[in-house]
ZAPAPA-676546 format. One record per residue (C-alpha): x, y, z; residue number from 0; residue in one letter; chain. Coordinates in Angstrom, 1 decimal, always signed. Layout:
<sites>
((X, Y, Z), NUM, 'A', 'A') ...
</sites>
This chain:
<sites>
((-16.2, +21.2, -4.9), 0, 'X', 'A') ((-18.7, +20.5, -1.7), 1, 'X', 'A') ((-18.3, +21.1, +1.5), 2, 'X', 'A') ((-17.9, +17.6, +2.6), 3, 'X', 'A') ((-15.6, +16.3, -0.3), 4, 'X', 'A') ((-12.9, +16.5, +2.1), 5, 'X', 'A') ((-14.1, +13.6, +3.6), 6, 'X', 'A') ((-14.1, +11.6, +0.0), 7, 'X', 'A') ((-10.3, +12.7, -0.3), 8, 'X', 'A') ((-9.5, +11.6, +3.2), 9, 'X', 'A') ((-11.4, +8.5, +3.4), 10, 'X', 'A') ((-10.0, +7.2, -0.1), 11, 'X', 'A') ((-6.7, +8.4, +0.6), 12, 'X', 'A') ((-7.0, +6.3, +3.8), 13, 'X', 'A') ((-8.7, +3.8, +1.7), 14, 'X', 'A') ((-5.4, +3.2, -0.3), 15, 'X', 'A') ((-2.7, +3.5, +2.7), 16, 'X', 'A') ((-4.7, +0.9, +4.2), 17, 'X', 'A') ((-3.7, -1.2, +0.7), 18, 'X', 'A') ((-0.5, -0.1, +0.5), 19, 'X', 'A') ((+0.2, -1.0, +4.4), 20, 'X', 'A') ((-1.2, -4.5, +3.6), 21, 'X', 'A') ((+1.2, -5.2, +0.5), 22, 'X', 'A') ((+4.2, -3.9, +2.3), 23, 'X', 'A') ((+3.0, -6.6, +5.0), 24, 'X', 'A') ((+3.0, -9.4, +2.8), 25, 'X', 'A') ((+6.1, -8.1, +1.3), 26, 'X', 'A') ((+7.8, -8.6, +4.7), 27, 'X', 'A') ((+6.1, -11.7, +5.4), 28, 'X', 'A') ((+7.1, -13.1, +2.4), 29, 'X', 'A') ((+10.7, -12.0, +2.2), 30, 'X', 'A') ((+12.5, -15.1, +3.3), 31, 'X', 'A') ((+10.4, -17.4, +1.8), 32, 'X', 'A') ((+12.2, -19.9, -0.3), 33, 'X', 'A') ((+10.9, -21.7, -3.7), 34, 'X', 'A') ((+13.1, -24.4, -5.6), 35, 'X', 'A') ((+12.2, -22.5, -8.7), 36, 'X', 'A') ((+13.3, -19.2, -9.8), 37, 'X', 'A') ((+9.8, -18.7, -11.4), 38, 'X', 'A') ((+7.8, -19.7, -8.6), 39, 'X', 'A') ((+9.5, -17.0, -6.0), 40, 'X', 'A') ((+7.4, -14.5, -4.6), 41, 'X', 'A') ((+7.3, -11.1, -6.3), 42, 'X', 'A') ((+7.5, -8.1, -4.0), 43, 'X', 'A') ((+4.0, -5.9, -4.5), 44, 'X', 'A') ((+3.5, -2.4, -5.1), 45, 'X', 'A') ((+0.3, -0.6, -5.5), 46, 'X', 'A') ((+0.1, +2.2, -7.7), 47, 'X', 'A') ((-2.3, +4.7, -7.4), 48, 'X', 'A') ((-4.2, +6.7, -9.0), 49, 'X', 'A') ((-6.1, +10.7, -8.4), 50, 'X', 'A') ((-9.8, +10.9, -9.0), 51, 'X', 'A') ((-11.8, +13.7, -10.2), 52, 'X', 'A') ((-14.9, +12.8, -12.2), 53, 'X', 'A') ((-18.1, +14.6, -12.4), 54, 'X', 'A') ((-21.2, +13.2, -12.6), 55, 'X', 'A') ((-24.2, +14.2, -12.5), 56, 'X', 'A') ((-24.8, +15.8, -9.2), 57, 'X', 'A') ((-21.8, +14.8, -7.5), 58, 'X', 'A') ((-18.3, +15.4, -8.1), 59, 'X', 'A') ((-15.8, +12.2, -7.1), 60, 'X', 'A') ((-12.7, +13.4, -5.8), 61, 'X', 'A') ((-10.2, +11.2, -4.2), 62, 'X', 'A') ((-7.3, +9.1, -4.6), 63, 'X', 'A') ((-7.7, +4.6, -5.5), 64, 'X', 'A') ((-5.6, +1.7, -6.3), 65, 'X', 'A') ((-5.5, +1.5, -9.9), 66, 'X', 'A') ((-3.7, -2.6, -9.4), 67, 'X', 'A') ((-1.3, -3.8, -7.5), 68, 'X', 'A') ((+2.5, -4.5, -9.6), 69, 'X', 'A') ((+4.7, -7.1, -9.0), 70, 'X', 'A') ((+8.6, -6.1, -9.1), 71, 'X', 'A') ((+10.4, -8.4, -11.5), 72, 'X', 'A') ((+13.7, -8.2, -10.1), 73, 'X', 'A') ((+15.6, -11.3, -10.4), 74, 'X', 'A') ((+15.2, -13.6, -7.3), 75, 'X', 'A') ((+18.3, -13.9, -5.0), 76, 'X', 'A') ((+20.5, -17.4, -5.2), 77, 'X', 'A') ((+21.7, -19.4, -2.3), 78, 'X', 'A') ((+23.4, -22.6, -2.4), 79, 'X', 'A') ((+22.1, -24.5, -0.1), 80, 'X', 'A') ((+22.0, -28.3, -1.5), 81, 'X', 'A') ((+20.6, -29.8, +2.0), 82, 'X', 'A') ((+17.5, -27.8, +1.7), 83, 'X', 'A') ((+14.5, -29.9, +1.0), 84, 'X', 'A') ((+14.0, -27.2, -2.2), 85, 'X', 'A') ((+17.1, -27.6, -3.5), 86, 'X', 'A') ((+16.7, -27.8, -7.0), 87, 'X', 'A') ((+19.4, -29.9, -9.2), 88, 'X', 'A') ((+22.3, -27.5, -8.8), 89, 'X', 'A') ((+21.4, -27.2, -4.4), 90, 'X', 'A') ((+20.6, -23.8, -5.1), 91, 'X', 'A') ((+16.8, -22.5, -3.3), 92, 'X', 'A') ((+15.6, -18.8, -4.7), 93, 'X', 'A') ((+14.5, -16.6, -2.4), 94, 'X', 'A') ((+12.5, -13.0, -3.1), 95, 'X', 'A') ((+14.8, -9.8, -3.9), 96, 'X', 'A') ((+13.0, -7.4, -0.7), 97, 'X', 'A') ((+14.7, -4.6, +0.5), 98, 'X', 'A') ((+13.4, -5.0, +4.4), 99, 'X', 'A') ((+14.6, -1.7, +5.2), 100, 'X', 'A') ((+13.0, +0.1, +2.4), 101, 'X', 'A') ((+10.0, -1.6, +3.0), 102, 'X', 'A') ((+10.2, -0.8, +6.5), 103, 'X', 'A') ((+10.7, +3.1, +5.3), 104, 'X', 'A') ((+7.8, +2.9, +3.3), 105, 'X', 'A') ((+5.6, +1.4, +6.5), 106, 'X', 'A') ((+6.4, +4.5, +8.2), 107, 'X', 'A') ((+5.6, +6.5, +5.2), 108, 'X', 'A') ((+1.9, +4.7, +4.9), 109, 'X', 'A') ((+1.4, +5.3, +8.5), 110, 'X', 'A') ((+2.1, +8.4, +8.7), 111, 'X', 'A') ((+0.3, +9.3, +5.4), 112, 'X', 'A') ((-2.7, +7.3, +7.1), 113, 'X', 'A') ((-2.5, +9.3, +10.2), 114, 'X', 'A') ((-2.4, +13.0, +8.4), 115, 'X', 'A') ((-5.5, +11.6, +6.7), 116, 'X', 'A') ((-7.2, +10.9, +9.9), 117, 'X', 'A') ((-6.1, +14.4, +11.3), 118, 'X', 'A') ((-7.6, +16.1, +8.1), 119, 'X', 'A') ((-11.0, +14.4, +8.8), 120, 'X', 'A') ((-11.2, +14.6, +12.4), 121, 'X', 'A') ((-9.8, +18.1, +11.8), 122, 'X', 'A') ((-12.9, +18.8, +9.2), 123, 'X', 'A') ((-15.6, +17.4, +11.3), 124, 'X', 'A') ((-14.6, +19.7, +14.2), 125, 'X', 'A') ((-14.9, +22.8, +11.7), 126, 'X', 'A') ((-17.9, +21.6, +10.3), 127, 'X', 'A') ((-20.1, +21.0, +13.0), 128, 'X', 'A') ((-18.4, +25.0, +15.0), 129, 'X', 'A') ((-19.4, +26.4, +11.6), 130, 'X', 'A') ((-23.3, +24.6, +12.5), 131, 'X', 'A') ((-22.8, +25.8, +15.9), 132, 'X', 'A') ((-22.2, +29.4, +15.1), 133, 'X', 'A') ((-26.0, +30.1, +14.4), 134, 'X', 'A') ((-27.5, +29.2, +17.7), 135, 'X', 'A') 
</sites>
């Protein structure tokens, strides 16, 4: 392992926070939407990641990325509502089956994972350039 791989881990790991803080936002965006079809609800998103460590031929890839993004397939949550303007034949609109509050739990989780990963880096580069420093 290199001396500077630590920035690969950090900047991938920061890479996929940065996806996994985008899906929880269009998770919570998306949570009351409503759909006149159970089918055509949105699907809360999870990305799932996955470790690197490949070596090639001079360099070694080390690192975290997003292997795809999932789509929960919990069954959308009913409301009877027949004046809605979705209302299907029954007056019932679907809407998405998002825990707010555990996706707000995992926002805080991503941020903070995003800001140990930016501590690691900034924490590297200040060893880094003491050890180049040391010689003069």
């Amino acid at each position: 392992m290199g001396l500077f791989n630590v920035f690969d881990v950090s900047g991938s790991a920061m890479n996929a926070q940065t996806v996994r803080l985008n899906t929880i936002a269009s998770n919570i965006a998306n949570a009351e939407s409503v759909s006149g079809n159970p089918d055509q609800v949105y699907r809360a998103k999870t990305p799932l990641f996955e470790t690197l460590l490949q070596q090639q031929a001079n360099h070694n890839s080390v690192g975290v990325k997003v292997k795809q993004i999932l789509e929960n397939n919990a069954a959308p949550i009913t409301r009877h509502d027949p004046n809605h303007p979705l209302a299907d034949e029954q007056g019932n609109v679907y809407l998405p089956n998002i825990d707010t509050v555990g996706e707000m739990a995992n926002m805080m989780s991503a941020s903070r994972s995003y800001q140990n990963n930016v501590e690691v880096f900034n924490t590297s580069k200040q060893l880094l350039m003491r050890t180049i420093n040391l010689g003069r």
